[in-house]
N, C-alpha and C positions, 0 to 999 in steps of 0.2 A: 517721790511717787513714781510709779514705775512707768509714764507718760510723759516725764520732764526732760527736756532737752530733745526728743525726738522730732518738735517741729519747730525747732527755730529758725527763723528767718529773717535776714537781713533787710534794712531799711522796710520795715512793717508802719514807721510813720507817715508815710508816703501813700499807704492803701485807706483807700474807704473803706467803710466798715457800715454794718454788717458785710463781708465775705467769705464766698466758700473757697475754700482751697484743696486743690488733691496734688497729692504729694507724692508724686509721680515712680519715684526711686519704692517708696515702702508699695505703692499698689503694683509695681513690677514683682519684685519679691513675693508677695503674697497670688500672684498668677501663674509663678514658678511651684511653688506650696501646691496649690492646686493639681495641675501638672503633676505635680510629685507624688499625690494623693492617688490620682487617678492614674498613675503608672504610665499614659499617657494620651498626648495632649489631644488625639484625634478619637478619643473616647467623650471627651466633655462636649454637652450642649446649653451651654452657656447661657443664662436670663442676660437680658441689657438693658433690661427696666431700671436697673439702682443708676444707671449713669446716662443713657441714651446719646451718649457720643460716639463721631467718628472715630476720634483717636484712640479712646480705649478700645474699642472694635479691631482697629488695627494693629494697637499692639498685643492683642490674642492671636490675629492671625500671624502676623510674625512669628509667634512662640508655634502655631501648628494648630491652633483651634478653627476649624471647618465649621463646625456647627451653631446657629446659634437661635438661642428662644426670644420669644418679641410680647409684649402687649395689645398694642397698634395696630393699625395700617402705618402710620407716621415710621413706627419703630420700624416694621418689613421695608418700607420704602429704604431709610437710612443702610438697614445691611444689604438692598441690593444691591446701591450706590456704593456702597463701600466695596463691591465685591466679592461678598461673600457666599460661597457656595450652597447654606442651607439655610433657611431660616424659617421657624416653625413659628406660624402664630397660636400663640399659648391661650387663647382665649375664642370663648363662643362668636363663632361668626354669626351676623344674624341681622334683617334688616339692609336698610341700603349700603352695610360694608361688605355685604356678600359679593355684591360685582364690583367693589373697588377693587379687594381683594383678587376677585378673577383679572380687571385691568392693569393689575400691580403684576400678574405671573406672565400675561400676553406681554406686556412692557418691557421685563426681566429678565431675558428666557438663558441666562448664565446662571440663574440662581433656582433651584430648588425652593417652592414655597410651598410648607408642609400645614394644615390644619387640623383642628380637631371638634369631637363631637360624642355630647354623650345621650342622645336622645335621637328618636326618629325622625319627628317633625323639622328639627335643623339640617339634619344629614339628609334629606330629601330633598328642603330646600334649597341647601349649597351644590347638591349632584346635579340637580332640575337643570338650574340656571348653567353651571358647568358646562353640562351635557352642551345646550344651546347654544355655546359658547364655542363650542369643537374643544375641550380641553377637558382633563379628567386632574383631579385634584388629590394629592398622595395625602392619606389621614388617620392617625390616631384617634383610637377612642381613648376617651378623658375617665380615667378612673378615680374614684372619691376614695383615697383612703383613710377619710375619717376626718378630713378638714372640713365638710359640709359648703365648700365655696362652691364649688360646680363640679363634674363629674359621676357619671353611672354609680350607683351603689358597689361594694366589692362584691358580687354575686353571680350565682347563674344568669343574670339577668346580663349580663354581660354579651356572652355565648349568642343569648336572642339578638343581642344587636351587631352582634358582626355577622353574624349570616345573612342579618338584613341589609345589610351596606355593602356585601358579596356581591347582592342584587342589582342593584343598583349602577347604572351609568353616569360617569360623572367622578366619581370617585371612585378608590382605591384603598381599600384597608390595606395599613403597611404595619400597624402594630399599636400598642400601649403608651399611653402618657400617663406617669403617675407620682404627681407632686404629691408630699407631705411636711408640707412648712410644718404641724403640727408638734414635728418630732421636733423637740428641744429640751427632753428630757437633761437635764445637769450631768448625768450619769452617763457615760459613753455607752456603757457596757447595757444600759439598761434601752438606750435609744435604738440599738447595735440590734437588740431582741423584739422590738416591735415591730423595726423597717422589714425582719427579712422574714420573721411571724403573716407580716401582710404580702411580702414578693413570692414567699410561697405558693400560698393563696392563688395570688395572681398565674405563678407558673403552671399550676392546676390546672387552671380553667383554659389557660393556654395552648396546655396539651391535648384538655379534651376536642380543643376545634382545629386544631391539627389532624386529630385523629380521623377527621370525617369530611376536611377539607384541601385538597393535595395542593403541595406547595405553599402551606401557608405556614410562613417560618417569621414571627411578626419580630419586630424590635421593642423594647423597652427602655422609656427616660424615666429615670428615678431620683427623685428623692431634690431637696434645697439645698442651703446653705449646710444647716445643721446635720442634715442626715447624708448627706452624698459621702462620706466617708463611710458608713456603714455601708450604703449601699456598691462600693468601691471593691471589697471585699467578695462579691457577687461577679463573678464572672460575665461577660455577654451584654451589660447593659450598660447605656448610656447616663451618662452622670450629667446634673443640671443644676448647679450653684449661680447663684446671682450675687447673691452681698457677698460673698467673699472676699471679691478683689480689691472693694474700696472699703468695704468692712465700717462696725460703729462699734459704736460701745454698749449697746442695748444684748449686741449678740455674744461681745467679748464678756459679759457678765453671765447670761442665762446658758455657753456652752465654752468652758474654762480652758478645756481640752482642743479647742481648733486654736490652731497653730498661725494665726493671720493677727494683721496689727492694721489698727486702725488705720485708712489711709487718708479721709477727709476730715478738715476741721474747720472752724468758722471761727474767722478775727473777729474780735469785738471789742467796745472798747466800752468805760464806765463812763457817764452819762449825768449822773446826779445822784445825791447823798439826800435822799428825799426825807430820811427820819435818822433819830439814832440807831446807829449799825444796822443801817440798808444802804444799798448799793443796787444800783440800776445798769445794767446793758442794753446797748441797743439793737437787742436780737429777741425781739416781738414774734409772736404768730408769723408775721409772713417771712421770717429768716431762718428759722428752723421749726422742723414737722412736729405735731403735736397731736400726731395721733394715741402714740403708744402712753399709758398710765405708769403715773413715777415720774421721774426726770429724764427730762427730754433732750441733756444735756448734758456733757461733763465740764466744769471749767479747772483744764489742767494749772495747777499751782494753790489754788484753793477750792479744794474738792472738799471741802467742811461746809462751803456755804448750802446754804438751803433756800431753794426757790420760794416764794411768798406771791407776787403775783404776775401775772400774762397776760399781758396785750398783746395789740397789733404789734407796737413797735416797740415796744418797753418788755424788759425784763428783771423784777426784784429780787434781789435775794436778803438775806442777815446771813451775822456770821454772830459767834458769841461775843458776849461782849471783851474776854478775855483776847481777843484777836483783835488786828486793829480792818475796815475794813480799806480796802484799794481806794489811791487818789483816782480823782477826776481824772479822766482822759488815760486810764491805766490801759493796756490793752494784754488781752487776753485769746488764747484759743478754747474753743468749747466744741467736743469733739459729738455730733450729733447720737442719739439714740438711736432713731432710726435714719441710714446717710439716703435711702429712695426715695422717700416726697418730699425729701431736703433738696435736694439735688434740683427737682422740678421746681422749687421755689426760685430756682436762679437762672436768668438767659444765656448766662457763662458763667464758667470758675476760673480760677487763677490758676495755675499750674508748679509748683514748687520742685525744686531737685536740688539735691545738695546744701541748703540755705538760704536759698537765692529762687526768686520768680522768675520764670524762664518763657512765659507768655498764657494764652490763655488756651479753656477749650470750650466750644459752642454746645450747649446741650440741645444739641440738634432735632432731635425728636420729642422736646418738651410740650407742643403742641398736638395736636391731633392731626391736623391735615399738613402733607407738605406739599406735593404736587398732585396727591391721589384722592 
């Protein structure tokens, strides 16, 4: 199987189990990938939601990456601490994180905290309080291109809301945010023609408020995992890959063509022979994410087995009965589906290079509050 021997590791009798592990060597390499994608490293604006650590934070900036996108308050606080020069919170402010958010940029003031907003009513509120504040806040409007999570429609309607946010004190329109996790078409060439079908679009409308507003020369972040190489391709805009660097196997299946290898996987070990040809691990609900439909899981060396059922802390499979299945106490890697609410399931991971466990790393931002 073309996953066998890539994580092995020494003295694995020694770990508890269920654990996650990231495999430090393969998520360097596939950060470099990236990098290499984006022709270079001060173009990318990195998600850090799949891992919410200091240390992978830090070994991006090493490589050159300035930028980076958040979820949080938790998350912004973590990259202001780390030192990071920009960090965009990727999500609607709204409610009492509006002035955490403001006391996180008064707190910070080495860092750059970018926001965004695709309605009046938010973008008022966040300027209001701002304004009050003595401080004016740099923002992107959040464009929907066709994910329906959040974001302005692709439209004229756009146009209406930056010259509304013109007005306004407190903020700053500085340009475009525009995810499309959507794009996972199997087909590069097919993905390739959607992303730049909608950047178009976008460029459009772009120009038309240039045209009527001087100096407004906005920026653009485009595109996830799956599409930021298409949108690579695209002169002048900011690239924004999250799963990338620690990657799963959910995305190594649905886009064949990215060039990244798994970098986290989860020990486990077998549990109990509950019937004939079942096989139990103790990696339940709360040891890996079970949001995405299908398997949630790969288990490299017998990738035949078939899940049957999911608990909290149990996990069944069978195998045919032409195979025999694994002893008691066998252990196992199972390489996550999706590796970001995997990730937050754990306080820490392990840290793997070469073979061997080299220490751990804190998922620092796993909470919501840290000091803000």
């Amino acid at each position: 199987m073309k996953y066998e021997n890539l994580y092995t590791i020494n003295n694995t009798q020694a770990i508890e189990t269920p654990a996650l592990i990231y495999h430090r060597d393969i998520i360097l390499e596939n950060t470099k990938k990236v990098i290499e994608i984006a022709k270079e490293a001060k173009r990318l604006w990195p998600h850090i939601k799949t891992h919410k650590m200091r240390e992978m934070i830090t070994m991006q900036m090493d490589l050159g990456i300035e930028r980076f996108k958040c979820s949080t308050i938790a998350e912004a606080e973590l990259l202001a601490r780390v030192g990071a020069k920009h960090a965009l919170l990727a999500y609607p402010i709204i409610g009492p994180n509006i002035n955490r958010f403001i006391r996180l940029q008064k707190a910070f003031e080495h860092t750059k905290f970018w926001a965004i907003s695709d309605n009046g009513e938010q973008m008022s509120l966040l300027a209001s309080q701002a304004h009050e504040q003595g401080i004016s806040i740099p923002l992107l409007i959040d464009v929907n291109f066709g994910m329906n999570r959040t974001g302005i429609h692709l439209g004229q309607e756009i146009k209406e809301l930056v010259l509304k946010g013109m007005k306004l004190k407190g903020v700053e329109i500085m340009g475009f945010h525009c995810y499309d996790g959507h794009h996972h078409d199997y087909d590069f060439k097919e993905r390739t023609e959607k992303a730049h079908k909608q950047t178009s679009i976008m460029f459009s409308i772009a120009e038309s408020i240039s045209a009527e507003v001087e100096d407004f020369s906005p920026i653009f972040i485009m595109g996830g995992t799956p599409s930021f190489p298409s949108h690579a391709l695209t002169p002048g805009v900011f690239l924004s890959p999250g799963t990338a660097f620690a990657y799963d196997y959910g995305y190594s299946e649905k886009v064949p063509d990215l060039p990244f290898v798994p970098g986290a996987t989860i020990l486990t070990r077998v549990i109990s022979h509950p019937a004939p040809h079942l096989f139990t691990l103790d990696l339940g609900h709360k040891g890996i994410a079970t949001d995405r439909a299908g398997l949630r899981g790969l288990i490299i060396g017998i990738e035949d087995a078939t899940p049957i059922i999911h608990s909290e802390e149990h996990w069944v499979f069978s195998r045919d009965e032409s195979y025999p299945i694994p002893p008691i106490g066998s252990i196992f890697h199972v390489i996550p589906s999706h590796i970001c609410p995997t990730t937050a399931l754990y306080p820490s991971v392990l840290v793997a290079e070469k073979g061997e466990i080299v220490g751990s790393w804190d998922v620092a931002a796993r909470n919501r509050h840290l000091n803000f």
